[in-house]
C-alpha positions as MATLAB code, in Angstrom:
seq = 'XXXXXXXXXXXXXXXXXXXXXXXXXXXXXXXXXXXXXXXXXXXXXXXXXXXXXXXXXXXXXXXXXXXXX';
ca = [
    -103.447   15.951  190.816;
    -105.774   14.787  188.193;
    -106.320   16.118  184.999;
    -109.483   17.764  185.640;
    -108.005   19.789  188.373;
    -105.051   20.962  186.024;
    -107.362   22.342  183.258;
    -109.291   24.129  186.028;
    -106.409   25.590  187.150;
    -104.850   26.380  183.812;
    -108.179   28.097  183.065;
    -108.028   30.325  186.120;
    -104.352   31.197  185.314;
    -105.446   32.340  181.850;
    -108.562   34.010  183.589;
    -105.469   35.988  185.654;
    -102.906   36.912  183.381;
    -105.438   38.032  179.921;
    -105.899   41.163  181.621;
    -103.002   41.671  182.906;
    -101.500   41.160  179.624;
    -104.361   43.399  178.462;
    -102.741   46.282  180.450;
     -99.684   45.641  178.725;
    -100.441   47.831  175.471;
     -98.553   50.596  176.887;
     -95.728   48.650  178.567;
     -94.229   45.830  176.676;
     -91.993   44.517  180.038;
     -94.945   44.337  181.647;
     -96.466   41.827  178.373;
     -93.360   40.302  178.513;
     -93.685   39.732  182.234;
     -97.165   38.299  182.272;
     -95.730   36.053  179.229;
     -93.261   34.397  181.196;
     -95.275   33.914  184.683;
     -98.084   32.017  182.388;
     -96.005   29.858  180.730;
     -94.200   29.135  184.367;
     -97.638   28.376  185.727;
     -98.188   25.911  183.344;
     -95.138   24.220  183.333;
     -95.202   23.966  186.820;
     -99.337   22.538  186.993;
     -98.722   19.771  184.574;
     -95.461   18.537  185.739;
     -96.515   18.575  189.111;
     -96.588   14.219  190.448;
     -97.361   13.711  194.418;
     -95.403   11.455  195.423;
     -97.249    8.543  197.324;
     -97.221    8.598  201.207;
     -96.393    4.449  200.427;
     -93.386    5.033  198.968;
     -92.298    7.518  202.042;
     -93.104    4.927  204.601;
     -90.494    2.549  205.291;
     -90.994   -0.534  207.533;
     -88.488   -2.293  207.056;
     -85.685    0.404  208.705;
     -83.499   -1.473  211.766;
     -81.608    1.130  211.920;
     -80.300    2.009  215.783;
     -78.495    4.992  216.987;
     -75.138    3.411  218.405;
     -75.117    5.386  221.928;
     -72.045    3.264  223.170;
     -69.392    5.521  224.385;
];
């Protein structure tokens, strides 16, 4: 992913939990909750690397099933 696409995102996840967090006033779990699942979100967006499809492909594989029996 490139950068610009994890700010987006990080924006949208704060656009999601603020008012969820907001409802939290009355329930502290439920800030703590909120709390948590944002700072998952983020860990998980900006250590997020695709791996290359290049690195998957392998041409140089000989390998043969043995079907002698």
């Amino acid at each position: 992913m490139r950068v610009i696409i994890k700010i987006v995102l990080s924006i949208v996840l704060f656009v999601i939990c603020i008012p969820l967090s907001a409802m939290g006033n009355e329930n502290p779990t439920l800030k703590l909750l909120v709390l948590a699942g944002l700072v998952g979100g983020l860990i998980a967006i900006w250590k997020y690397k695709p791996t290359d499809e290049s690195e998957d492909k392998n041409d140089n594989d000989q390998h043969f099933l043995d079907k002698t029996t």
